[in-house]
LOTINU-244209 format. One record per residue (C-alpha): residue number from 1; residue in three letters; x, y, z negated. Coordinates in steps of 0.001 Angstrom, whole numbers, plus 500000, padded with zeros to 6 digits. Layout:
% residues N
R num residu     px     py     pz
R NUM    ala      X      Y      Z
...
//
This chain:
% residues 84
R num residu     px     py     pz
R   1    unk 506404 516492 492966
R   2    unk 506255 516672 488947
R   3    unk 506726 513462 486745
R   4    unk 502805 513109 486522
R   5    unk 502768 513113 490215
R   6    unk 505292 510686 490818
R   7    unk 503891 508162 488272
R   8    unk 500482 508607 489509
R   9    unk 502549 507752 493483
R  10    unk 504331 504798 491417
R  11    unk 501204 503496 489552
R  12    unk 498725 503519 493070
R  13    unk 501748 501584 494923
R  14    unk 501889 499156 492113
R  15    unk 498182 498707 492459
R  16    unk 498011 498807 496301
R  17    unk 500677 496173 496822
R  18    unk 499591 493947 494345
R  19    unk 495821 493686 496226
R  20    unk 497414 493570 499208
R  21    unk 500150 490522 498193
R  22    unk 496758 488535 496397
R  23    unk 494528 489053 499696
R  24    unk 497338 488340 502732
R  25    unk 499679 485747 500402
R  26    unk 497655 484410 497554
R  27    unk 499957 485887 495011
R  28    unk 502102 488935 493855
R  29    unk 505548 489373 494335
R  30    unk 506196 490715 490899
R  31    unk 506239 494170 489739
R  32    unk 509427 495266 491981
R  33    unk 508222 494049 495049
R  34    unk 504542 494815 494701
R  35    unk 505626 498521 493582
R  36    unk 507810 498733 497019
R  37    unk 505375 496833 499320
R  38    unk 502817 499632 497635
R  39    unk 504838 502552 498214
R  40    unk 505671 501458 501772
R  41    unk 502149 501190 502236
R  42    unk 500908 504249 501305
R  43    unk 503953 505912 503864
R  44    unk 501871 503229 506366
R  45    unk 498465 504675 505593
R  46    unk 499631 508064 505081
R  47    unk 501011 507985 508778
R  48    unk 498632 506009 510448
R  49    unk 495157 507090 508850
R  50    unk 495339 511447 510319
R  51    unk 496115 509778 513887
R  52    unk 493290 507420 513897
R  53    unk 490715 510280 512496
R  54    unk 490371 507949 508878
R  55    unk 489860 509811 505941
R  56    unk 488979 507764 502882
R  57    unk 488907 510910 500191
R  58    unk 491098 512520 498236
R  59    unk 489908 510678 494885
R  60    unk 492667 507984 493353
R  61    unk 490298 505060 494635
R  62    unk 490740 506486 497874
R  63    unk 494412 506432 497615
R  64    unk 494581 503163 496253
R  65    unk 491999 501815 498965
R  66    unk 494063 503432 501971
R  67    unk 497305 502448 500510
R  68    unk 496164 498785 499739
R  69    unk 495351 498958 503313
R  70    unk 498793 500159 504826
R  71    unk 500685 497377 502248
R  72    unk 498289 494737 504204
R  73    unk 499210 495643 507532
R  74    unk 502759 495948 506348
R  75    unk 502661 492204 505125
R  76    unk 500962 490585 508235
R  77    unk 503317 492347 510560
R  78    unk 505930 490597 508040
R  79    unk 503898 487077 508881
R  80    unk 503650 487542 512363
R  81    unk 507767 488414 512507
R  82    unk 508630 485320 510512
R  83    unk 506252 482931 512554
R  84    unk 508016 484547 515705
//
């Protein structure tokens, strides 16, 4: 992966983790922590997604969208372990 690459990987887990820390906890975690609840996400979606037949497009909304989705699952199982 070249340096565009990576900062294009950086700048969609940035994105992705702060929708999903505004939608499951009302507010971000700050650049940090929305960059590595992003980037977990997209590992999430990027495992997940090919099992379960999703495909959401190759396009950068696409990767946003599916990594934004992978960073919310992360966070409510993160919830459900702390209300456990």
């Amino acid at each position: 992966m070249g340096g565009e690459g990576l900062l294009v990987f950086l700048l969609v887990g940035l994105i992705a983790g702060w929708l999903a820390s505004m939608l499951v906890r009302g507010g971000g975690f700050g650049l940090v922590g929305d960059l590595v609840v992003g980037v977990i996400g997209a590992f999430i979606a990027g495992f997940l997604f090919p099992r379960l037949g999703i495909s959401l497009g190759a396009g950068l909304i696409g990767q946003i969208i599916a990594a934004a989705i992978g960073a919310i699952i992360l966070l409510v199982i993160i919830r459900a372990v702390k209300r456990a």
